[in-house]
C-alpha positions as CSV (number, residue, x, y, z in Angstrom):
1,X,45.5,23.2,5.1
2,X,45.5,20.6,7.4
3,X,45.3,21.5,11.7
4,X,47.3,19.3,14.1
5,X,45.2,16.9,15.6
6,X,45.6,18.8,18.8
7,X,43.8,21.2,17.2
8,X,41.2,19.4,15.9
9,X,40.5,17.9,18.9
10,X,40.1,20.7,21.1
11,X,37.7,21.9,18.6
12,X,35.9,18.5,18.9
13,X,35.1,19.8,22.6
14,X,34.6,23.3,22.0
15,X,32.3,23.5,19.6
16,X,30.0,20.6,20.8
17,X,26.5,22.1,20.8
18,X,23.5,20.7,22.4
19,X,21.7,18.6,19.7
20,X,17.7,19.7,19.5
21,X,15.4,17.0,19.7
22,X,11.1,17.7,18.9
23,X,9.0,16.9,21.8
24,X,5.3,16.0,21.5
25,X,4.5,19.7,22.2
26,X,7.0,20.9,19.0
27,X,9.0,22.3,21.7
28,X,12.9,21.7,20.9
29,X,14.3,19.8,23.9
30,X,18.1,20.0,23.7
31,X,20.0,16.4,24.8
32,X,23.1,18.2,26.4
33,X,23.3,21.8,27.8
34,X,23.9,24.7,25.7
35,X,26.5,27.2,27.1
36,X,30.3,27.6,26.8
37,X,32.9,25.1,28.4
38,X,35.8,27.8,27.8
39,X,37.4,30.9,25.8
40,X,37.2,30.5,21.8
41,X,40.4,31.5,20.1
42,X,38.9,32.6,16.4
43,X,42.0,31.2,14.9
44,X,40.9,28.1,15.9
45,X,37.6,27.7,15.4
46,X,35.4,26.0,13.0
47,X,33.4,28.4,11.4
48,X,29.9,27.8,10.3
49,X,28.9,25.1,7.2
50,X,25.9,24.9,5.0
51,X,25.0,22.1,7.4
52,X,24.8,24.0,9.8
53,X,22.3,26.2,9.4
54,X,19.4,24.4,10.0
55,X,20.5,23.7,13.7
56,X,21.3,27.9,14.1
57,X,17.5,28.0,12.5
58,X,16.0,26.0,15.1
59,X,17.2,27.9,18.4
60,X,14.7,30.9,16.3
61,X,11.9,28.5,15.6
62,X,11.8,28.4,19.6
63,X,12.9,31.7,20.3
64,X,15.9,30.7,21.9
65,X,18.0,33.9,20.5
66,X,20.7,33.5,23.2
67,X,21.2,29.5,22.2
68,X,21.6,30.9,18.7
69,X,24.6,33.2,19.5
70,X,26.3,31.1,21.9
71,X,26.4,28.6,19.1
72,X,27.8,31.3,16.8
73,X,30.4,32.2,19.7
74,X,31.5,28.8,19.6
75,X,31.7,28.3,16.1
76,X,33.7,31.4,15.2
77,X,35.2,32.8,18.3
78,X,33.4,36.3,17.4
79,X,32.7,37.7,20.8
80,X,30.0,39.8,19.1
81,X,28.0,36.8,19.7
82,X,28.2,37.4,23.5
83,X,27.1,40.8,23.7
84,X,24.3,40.1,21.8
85,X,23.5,36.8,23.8
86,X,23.5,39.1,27.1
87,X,21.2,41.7,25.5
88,X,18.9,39.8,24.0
89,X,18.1,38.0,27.6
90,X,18.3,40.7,29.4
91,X,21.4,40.1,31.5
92,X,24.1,41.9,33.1
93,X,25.6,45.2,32.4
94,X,24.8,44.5,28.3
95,X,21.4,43.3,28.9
96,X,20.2,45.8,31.0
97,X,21.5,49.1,29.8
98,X,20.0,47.6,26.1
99,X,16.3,47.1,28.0
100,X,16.8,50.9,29.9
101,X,17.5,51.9,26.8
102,X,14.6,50.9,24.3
103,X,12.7,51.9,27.3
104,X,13.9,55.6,26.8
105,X,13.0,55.5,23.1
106,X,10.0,53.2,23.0
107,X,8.9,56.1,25.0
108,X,9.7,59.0,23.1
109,X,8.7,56.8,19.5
110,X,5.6,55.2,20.0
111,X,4.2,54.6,16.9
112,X,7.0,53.5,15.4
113,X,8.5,51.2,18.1
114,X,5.1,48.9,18.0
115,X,7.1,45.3,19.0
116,X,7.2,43.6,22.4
117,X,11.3,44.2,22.4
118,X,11.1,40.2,22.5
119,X,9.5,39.8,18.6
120,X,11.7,43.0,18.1
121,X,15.0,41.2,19.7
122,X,13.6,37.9,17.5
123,X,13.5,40.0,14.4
124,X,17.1,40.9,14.8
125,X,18.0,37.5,15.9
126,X,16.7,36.5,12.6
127,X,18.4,39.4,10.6
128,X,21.5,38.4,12.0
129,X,22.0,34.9,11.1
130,X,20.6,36.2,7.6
131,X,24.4,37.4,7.2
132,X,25.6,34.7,8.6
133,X,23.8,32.4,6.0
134,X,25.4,34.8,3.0
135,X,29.0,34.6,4.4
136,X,28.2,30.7,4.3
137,X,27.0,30.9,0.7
138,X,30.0,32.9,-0.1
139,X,32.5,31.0,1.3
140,X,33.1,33.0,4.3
141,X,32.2,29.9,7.1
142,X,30.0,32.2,8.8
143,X,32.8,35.0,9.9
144,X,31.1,38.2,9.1
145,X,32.7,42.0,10.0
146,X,31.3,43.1,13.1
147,X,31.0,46.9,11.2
148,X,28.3,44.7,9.0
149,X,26.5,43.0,12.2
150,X,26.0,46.5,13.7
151,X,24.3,48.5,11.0
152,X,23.0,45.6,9.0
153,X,22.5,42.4,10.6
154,X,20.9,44.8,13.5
155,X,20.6,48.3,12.1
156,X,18.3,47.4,9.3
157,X,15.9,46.5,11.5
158,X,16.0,48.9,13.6
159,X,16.1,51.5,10.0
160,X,12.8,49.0,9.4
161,X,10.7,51.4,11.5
162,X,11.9,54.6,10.5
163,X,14.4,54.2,13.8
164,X,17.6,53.9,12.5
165,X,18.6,57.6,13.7
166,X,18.0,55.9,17.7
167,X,19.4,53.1,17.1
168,X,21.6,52.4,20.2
169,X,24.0,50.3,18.7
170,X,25.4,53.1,17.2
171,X,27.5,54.0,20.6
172,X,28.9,50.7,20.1
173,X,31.0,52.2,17.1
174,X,33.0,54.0,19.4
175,X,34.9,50.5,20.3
176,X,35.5,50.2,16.6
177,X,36.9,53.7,16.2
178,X,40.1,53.0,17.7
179,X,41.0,50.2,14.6
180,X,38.7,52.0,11.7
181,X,38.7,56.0,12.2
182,X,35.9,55.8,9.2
183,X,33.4,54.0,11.5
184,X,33.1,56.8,13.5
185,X,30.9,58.4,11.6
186,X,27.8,55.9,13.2
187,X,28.3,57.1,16.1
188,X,26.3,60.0,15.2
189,X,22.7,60.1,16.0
190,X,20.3,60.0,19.1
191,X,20.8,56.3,19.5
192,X,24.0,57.1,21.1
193,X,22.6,59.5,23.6
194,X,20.3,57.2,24.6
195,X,22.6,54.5,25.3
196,X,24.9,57.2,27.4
197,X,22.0,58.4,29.7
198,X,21.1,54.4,30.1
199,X,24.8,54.3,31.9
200,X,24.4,57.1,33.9
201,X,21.4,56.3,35.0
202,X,22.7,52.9,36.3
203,X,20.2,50.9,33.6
204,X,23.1,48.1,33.9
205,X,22.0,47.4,37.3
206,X,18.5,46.3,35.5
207,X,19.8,43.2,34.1
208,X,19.8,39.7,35.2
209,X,22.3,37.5,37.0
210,X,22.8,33.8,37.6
211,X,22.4,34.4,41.0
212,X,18.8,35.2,40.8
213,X,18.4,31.5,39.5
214,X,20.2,29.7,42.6
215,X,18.2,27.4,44.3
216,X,15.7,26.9,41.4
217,X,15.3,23.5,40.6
218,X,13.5,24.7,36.8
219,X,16.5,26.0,36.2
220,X,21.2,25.0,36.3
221,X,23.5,27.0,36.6
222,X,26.9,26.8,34.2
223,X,29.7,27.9,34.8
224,X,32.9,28.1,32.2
225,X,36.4,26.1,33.3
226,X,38.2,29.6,33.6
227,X,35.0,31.1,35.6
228,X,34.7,34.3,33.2
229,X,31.3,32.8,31.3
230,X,28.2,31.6,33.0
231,X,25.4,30.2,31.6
232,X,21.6,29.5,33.1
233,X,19.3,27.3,31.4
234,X,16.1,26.1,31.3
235,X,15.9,22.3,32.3
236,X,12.4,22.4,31.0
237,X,13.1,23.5,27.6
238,X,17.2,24.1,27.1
239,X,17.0,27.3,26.3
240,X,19.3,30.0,27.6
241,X,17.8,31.7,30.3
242,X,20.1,34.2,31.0
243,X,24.1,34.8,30.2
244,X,27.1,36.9,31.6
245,X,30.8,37.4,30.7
246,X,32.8,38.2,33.4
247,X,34.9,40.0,31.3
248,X,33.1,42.4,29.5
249,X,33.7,46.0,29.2
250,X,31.2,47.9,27.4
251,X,32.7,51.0,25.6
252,X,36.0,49.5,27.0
253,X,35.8,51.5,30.7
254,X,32.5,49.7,32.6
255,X,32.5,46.5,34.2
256,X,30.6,43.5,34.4
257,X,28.1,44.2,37.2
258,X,28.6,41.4,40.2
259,X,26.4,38.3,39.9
260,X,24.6,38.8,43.1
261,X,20.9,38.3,43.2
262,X,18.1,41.5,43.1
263,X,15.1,40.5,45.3
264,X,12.8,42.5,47.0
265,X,15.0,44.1,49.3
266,X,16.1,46.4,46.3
267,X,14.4,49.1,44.4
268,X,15.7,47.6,40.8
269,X,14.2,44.4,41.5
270,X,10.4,46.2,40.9
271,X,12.2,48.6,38.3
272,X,12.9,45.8,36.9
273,X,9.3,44.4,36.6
274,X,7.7,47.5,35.7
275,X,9.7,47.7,32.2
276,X,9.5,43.7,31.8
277,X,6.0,44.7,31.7
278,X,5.7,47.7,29.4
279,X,7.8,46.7,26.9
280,X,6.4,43.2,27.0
281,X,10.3,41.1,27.5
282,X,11.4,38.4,29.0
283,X,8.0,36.8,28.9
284,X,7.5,33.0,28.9
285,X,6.8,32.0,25.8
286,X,2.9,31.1,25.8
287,X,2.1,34.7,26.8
288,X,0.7,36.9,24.8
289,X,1.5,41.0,23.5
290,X,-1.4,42.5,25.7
291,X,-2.2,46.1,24.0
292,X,-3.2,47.3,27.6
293,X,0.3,48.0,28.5
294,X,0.4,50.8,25.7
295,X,-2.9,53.1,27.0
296,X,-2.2,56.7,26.2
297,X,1.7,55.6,25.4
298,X,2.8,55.8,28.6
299,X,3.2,52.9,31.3
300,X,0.6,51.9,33.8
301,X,2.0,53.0,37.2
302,X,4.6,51.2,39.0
303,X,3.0,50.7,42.7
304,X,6.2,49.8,44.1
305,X,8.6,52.7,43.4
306,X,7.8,56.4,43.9
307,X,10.4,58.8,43.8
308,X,13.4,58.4,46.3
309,X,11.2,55.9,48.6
310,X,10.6,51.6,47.0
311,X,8.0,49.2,48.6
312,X,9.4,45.9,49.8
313,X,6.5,43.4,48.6
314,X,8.0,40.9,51.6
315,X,8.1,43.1,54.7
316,X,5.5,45.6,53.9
317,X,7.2,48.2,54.9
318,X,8.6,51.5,52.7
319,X,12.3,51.9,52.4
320,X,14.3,54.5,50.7
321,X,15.5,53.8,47.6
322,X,19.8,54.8,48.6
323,X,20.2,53.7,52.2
324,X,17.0,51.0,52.1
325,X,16.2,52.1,55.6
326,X,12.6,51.9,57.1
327,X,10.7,55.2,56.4
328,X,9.2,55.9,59.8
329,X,7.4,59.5,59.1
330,X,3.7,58.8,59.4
331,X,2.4,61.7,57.1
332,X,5.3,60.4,54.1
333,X,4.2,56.8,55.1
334,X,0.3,57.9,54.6
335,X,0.8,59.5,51.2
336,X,3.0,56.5,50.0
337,X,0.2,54.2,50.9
338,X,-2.3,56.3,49.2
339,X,-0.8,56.5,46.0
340,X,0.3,52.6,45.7
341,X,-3.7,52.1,46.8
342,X,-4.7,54.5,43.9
343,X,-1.9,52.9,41.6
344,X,-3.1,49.3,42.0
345,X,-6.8,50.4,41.5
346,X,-6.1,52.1,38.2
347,X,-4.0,48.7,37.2
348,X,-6.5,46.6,37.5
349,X,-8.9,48.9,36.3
350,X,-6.8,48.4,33.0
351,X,-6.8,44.9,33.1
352,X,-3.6,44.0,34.8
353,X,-2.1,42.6,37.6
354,X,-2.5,44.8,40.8
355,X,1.6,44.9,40.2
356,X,4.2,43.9,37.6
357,X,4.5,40.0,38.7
358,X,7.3,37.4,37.8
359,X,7.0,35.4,34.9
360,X,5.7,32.0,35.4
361,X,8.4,29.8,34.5
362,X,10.2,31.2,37.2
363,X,7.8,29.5,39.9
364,X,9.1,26.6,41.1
C-alpha cells in the first residue's frame, strides 16, 4: 500500500540518521548528529530493511549502544528503544536505577556477574539487534514484541551467567500486565526485588543529565522540537553520550528526574563515582577492565561519603548528606578526616586513584 506523500515525507525527516564515516583511527565519525528531532508515531514509521543492518551494526563496532537504539526508535517508533538508550548510558531515572541496581546484585553474585556492566550492556546491545535482524529476515521490518526484547533479546544474556532468576528486567513485566495477564508470571524472581529496593533507595537520582554537559565544548546538547527528548553527544566521536525522555514513567507512577546538574555540592555526585568505578561503566572507551576494582568482591572504599556526612572535593569541607550543611563538631570532623586519610591510603595501596575520578573525555 502506497502512503500519501505527506507521509512519506515526514518520514524522510524523521528517520534521517547520522551517516558514519571511518576516520584514520577506525573510529566512526558520524556527518550529522544522532538524536531525535520529534515523537515517532509507529504507524508511521519505516521499519527496519536488510540494508539496514550494517549501519545498526556499526554504532556496536564502536560501542555506541545508545546511537544503536535511537536509530531503532526512529525506525520503528518502539519506545522500548528509549528505555534501553537511557539505561545503557546511564541516564536519568532509567539509567540510574539500572546501574543501582546491577550494583545490588553484582554484589551479592560475584562470580557470576564477571563483566564491566559496559561489555555486559554491549553484549545485550548485541543480543538485541540479533532479534531485530530475524524480524528482518522474516519479514517483520524490524518490529519485534517487546515480551520477546525482555526475556530474550535481554534476558538470555542475562540467563547466560546463570542470572536469569536477578534479572531486573523482570519488574518491567508489570507494565505489560495490564494488556497480557500471562506475562505476569516474569515478574517473579529476585530481579524484581532488586529493581524495587533500587527505587526506594533513590538509585534514579544516580543517573546522568544533560545538564551536567552544559558548558562543555567536547560535548552539544539536543534538544527535540516538542522539548520531551534530549540528546548529548560527543563532537569528538558522535556517539551518544547520554539521553533523557521527559516523559518517561517507569512502572507507570515515577517521573523523569529534573535535568539539573550533580556536582560536588551533592552526595550522588561521588556515589556516583564510586559505582562508575566498581562496576567498571561509563568508561571512555581506551580504558581498560582493571581486576583491582574486584579485591575480596567488595568495592575499594569510597573516601568521599561515610554514613549520613559526604566530602565536598571543592570546598574541603564535610557536609551532611540531607541538609548539606557544614559539619562544625570537631571530634565528628576528626574522625571523618581520619577515615577518608585511611581510605585514600588503602586505594592507592591497591593501585587506584586516591578517589573515584571523572572519566577523561569529560575534561575539557
Amino acid at each position: 500500500m502506497k502512503l500519501p506523500l505527506l507521509t512519506l515525507c515526514t518520514a524522510v525527516g524523521l528517520f534521517h540518521t547520522a551517516m558514519p564515516v571511518y576516520g584514520s583511527s577506525g573510529d566512526i565519525a558520524f556527518t550529522t548528529p544522532n538524536y531525535i528531532q520529534e515523537t515517532v508515531n509507529p504507524a508511521d514509521a519505516p521499519g527496519v530493511t536488510a540494508q539496514d543492518i550494517p549501519h545498526l551494526r556499526s554504532f556496536l563496532a564502536n560501542n555506541d549502544r545508545a546511537g544503536m537504539y535511537l536509530t531503532l526508535y526512529r525506525m520503528t517508533g518502539e519506545e522500548f528503544w528509549l528505555m534501553d538508550a537511557q539505561i545503557t548510558t546511564f541516564s536519568g531515572i532509567w539509567g540510574g536505577t539500572a546501574l543501582e541496581t546491577n550494583y545490588q546484585i553484582k554484589l551479592n553474585n560475584q562470580k557470576k556477574y564477571d563483566d564491566s556492566i559496559d561489555k555486559f550492556s554491549l553484549k545485550i546491545a548485541t543480543n538485541m539487534l540479533k532479534w531485530v535482524e530475524m524480524s528482518v529476515a522474516s519479514g517483520g521490518k524490524g518490529f519485534v514484541d517487546v515480551g520477546t526484547l525482555l526475556m530474550k533479546g535481554d534476558g538470555e544474556i542475562w540467563k547466560s551467567k546463570g542470572l536469569l532468576n536477578e534479572y531486573p528486567g523482570r519488574v518491567l513485566f508489570f507494565n505489560l500486565f495490564q494488556h497480557r495477564a500471562f506475562d505476569f508470571r516474569h515478574t517473579m524472581g529476585t530481579g524484581s526485588l532488586y529493581s524495587a529496593k533500587a527505587v526506594i533507595e533513590r538509585g534514579g537520582l544516580l543517573g546522568k543529565r544533560p545538564a551536567d554537559f552544559a558548558g562543555n565544548p567536547n560535548f552539544a546538547i539536543y534538544t527535540s522540537k516538542e522539548g520531551r527528548f534530549v540528546t548529548v553527544i560527543d563532537n569528538r566521536t558522535g556517539k551518544v553520550e547520554a539521553f533523557i525522555d521527559n516523559d518517561a514513567r517507569p512502572l507507570g507512577v515515577l517521573t523523569q528526574i529534573a535535568d539539573v546538574a550533580l556536582t560536588e555540592n551533592d552526595p550522588e555526585y561521588y556515589e556516583r563515582l564510586w559505582i562508575w568505578e566498581f562496576m567498571q561503566g561509563n568508561q571512555d572507551t581506551a580504558e581498560e577492565y582493571s581486576s583491582a576494582v574486584w579485591l575480596k568482591g567488595r568495592p575499594l572504599p569510597n573516601p568521599n561519603v561515610h554514613g549520613r556526612y559526604f566530602y565536598n572535593t571543592k570546598t574541603k569541607e564535610w557536609l551532611y548528606s540531607k541538609s548539606k550543611l557544614k559539619v562544625e563538631s570537631k571530634d565528628i570532623l576528626d574522625a571523618l578526616n581520619l577515615g577518608r586519610e585511611r581510605k585514600m591510603k588503602l586505594r592507592k595501596l591497591r593501585g587506584l586513584p586516591a578517589q573515584p575520578v571523572l572519566p577523561g573525555r569529560y575534561l575539557n
